[in-house]
C-alpha positions in Angstrom: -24.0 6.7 5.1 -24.1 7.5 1.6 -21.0 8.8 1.1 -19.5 5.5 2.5 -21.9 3.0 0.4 -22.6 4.5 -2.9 -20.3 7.9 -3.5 -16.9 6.7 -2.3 -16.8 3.1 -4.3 -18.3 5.1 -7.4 -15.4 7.6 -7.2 -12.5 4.8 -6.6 -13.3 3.4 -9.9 -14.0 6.3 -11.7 -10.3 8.2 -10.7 -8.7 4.6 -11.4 -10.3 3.9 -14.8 -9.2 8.0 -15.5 -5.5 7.5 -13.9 -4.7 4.3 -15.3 -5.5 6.5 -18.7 -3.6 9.1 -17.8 -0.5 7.2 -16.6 -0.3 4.8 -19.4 3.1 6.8 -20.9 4.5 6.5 -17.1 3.6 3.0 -16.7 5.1 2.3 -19.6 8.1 3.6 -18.9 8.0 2.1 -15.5 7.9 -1.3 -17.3 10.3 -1.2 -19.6 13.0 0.2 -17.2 11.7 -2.6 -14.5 12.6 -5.6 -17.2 15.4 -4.1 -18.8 17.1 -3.8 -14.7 15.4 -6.3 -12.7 13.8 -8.6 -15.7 10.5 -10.9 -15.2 8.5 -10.7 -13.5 7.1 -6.7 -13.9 4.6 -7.5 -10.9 4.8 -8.2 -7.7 1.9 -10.2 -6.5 0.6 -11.1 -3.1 -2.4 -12.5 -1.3 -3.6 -9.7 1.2 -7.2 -9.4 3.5 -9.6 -7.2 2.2 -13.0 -6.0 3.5 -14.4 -8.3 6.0 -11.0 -10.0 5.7 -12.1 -11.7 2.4 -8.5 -12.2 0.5 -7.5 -10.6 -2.9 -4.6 -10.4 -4.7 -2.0 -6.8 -4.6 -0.4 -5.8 -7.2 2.8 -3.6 -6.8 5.7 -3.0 -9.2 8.6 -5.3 -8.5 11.5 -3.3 -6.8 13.5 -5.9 -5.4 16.1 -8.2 -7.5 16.0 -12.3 -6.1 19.5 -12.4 -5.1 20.3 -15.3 -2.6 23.5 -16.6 -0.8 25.3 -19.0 -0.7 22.5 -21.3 1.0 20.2 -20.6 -2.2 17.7 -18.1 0.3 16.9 -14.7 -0.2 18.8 -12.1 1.2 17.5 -10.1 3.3 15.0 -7.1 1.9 17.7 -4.2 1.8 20.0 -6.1 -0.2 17.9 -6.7 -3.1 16.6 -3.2 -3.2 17.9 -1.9 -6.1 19.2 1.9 -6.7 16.0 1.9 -9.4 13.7 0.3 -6.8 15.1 2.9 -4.1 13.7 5.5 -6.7 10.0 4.3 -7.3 9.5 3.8 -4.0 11.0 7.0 -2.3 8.0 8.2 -5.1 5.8 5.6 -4.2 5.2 4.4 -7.7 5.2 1.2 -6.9 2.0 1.2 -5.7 0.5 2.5 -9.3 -0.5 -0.7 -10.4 -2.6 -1.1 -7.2 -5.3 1.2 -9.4 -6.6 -1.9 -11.2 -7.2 -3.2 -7.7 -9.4 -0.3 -7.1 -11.0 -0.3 -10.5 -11.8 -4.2 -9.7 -13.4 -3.0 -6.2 -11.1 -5.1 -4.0 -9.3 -1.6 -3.0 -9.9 2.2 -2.4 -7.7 5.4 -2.8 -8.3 5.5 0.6 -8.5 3.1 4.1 -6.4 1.0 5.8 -3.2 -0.7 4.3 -3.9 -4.3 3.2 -1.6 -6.0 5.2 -0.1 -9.7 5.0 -2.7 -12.6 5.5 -0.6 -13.8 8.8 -1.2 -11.1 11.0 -4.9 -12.2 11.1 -4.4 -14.0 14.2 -2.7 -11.5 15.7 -5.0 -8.8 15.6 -7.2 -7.9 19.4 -10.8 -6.8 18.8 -10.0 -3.2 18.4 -7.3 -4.0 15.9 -9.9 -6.0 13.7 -12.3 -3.1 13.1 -9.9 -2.2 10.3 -11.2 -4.9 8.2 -15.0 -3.2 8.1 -13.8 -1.4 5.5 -12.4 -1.7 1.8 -8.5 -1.8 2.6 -6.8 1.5 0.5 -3.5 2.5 -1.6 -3.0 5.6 1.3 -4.7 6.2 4.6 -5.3 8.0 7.3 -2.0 6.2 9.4 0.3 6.6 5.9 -0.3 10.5 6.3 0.3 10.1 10.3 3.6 8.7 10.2 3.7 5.4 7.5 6.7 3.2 8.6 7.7 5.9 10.4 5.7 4.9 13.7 5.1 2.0 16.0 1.9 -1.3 14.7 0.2 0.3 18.1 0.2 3.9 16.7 -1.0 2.5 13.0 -4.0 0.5 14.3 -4.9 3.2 16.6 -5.2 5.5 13.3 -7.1 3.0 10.8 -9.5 1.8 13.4 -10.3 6.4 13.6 -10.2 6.3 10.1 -13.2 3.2 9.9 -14.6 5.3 12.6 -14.9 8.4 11.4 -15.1 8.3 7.4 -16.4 11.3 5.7 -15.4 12.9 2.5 -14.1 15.6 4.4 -11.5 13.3 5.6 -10.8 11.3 2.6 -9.9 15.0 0.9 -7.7 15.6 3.7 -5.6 12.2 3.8 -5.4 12.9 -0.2 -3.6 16.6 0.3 -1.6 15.2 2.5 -0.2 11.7 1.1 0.8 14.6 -2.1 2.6 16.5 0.6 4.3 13.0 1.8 5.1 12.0 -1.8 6.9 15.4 -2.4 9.1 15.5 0.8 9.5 11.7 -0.1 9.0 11.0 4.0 8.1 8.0 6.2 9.5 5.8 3.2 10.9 2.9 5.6 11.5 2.3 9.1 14.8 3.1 10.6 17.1 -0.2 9.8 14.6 -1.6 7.5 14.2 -1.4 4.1 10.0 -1.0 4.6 8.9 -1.8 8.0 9.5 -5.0 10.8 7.0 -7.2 10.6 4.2 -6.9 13.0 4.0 -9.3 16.3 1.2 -9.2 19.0 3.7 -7.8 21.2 5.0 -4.6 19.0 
């Protein structure tokens, strides 16, 4: 398909390369307020599958501070969201620095969520289809529900999505993550600060 192949990776770089100029006053901004209330580091980095589960490194804003207790570990992910972190989230601006990983070609506007490197394993046949694709900053299960709904129901919607790519699609999933970003809905999972972490038997 041509669209899929040539069109589509074209596009992702060009709307990066032309957002990341755009957005340089708001990332800024976004900087500056991150290390003046949560300090170093700006960026939070992380190793993630991409297409054909061939890793790459995420970048996200930081939104979490390293508080730990009395142990010396971490406390748990809702305690060291801060107010500010609440904020770019509830926006999803956190995920704005993800456009250099689109501009690099290790990410899309659009496809399935890049997800951590240990639910490889975990994934059925079905489940791994989501990988024949270039993993994206929204998607088709983000507009569908986000953290909002069950590993099952999110699968189920990027193995569609690897199915049925068009740019008829990828137009739609883009009014609608605008929609989502407005009403600020589907942020986190009810008790959780994102989502629980996925297990074979979710």
């Amino acid at each position: 398909m041509m669209y899929r192949s040539l069109f589509k990776p074209l596009l992702d770089r060009l709307g990066a390369l032309l957002l990341l100029t755009l957005l340089s006053p708001l990332l800024l901004v976004l900087i500056l307020l991150i290390r003046i209330k949560l300090g170093t580091p700006i960026l939070f980095k992380q190793e993630r599958p991409g297409k054909d589960e061939k890793p790459f490194t995420i970048y996200k804003f930081r939104t979490m501070n390293d508080q730990k207790d009395s142990k010396g570990e971490l406390l748990p992910d809702e305690e060291r969201l801060t107010p500010l972190g609440k904020f770019i989230r509830s926006l999803s601006l956190d995920e704005l620095p993800q456009l250099l990983n689109v501009l690099k070609g290790e990410m899309s506007f659009i496809g399935p969520r890049p997800l951590l490197t240990e639910y490889l394993p975990l994934y059925n046949e079905t489940q791994k289809k989501r990988h024949k694709v270039t993993p994206g900053i929204t998607g088709w299960a983000q507009v569908n529900g986000r953290n909002a709904i069950t590993w099952e129901k999110k699968f189920e919607l990027d193995v569609y999505y690897v199915e049925h790519i068009s740019w008829k699609l990828d137009l739609k999933i883009i009014m609608m993550t605008l929609q989502k970003i407005i009403r600020r809905s589907d942020i986190s999972q009810e008790g959780h600060a994102t989502v629980e972490k996925f297990n074979a038997n979710n």
